[in-house]
N, C-alpha and C positions, 0 to 999 in steps of 0.2 A: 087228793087221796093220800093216805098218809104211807108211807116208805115201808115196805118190808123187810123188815130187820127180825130176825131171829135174837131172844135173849143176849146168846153169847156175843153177837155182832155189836150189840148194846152195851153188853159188860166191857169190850174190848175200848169203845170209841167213849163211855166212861170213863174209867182208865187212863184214856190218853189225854184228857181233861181236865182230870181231877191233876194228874201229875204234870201237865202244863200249868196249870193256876199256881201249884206248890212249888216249881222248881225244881221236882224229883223225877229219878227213874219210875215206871212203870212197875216194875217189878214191889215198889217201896209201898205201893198204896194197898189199901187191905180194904178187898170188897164189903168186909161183913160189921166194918168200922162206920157209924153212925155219922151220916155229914155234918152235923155240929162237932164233930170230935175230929174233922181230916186240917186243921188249922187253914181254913177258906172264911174269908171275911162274909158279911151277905152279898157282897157286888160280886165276886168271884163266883159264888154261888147262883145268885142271875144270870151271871154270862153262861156259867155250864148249862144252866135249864134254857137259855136262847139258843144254843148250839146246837143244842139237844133236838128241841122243837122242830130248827130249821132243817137240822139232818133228817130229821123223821117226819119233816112238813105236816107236822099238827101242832096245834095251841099244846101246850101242858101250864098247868094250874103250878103255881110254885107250892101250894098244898099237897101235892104230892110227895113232895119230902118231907113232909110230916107223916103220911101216911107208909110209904117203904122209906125209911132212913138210911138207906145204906144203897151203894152202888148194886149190890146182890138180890135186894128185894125191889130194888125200880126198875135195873134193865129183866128181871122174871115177871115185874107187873106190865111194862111198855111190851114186852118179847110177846106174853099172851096178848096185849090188845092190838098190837099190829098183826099178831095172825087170826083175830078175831075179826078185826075191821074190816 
């Protein structure tokens, strides 16, 4: 069953992901910034959608970041389907 996470809880443990893989504060990484544009390789990128997954214990499709590109439209699409699930 997959983890109940609210949006925000989502945006927040994004966040701390995206600015672990970069080597930046938290503060530096800009939700609304398209993840081909946050300077993450694709391995970097995998490991955030593995983290991710495991955190929230469901598969995610790495087409998902095609589909919300940005930390603001994935943890609002993941935030509705964990409270849909």
């Amino acid at each position: 069953m997959p983890a109940n996470m609210s949006a925000a809880e989502i945006r927040t443990f994004l966040f701390e992901l995206v600015a672990r893989e970069r080597g930046c504060d938290v503060g530096e990484v800009d939700p609304d910034l398209p993840f081909d544009q946050l300077a993450l390789d694709s391995m970097a990128l995998l490991g955030i959608v593995g983290d991710l997954a495991e955190r929230l214990d469901m598969e995610i499709d790495t087409t998902l970041l095609l589909e919300h590109p940005s930390i603001e439209r994935l943890s609002s699409h993941l935030g509705d389907a964990s409270r849909d699930g």
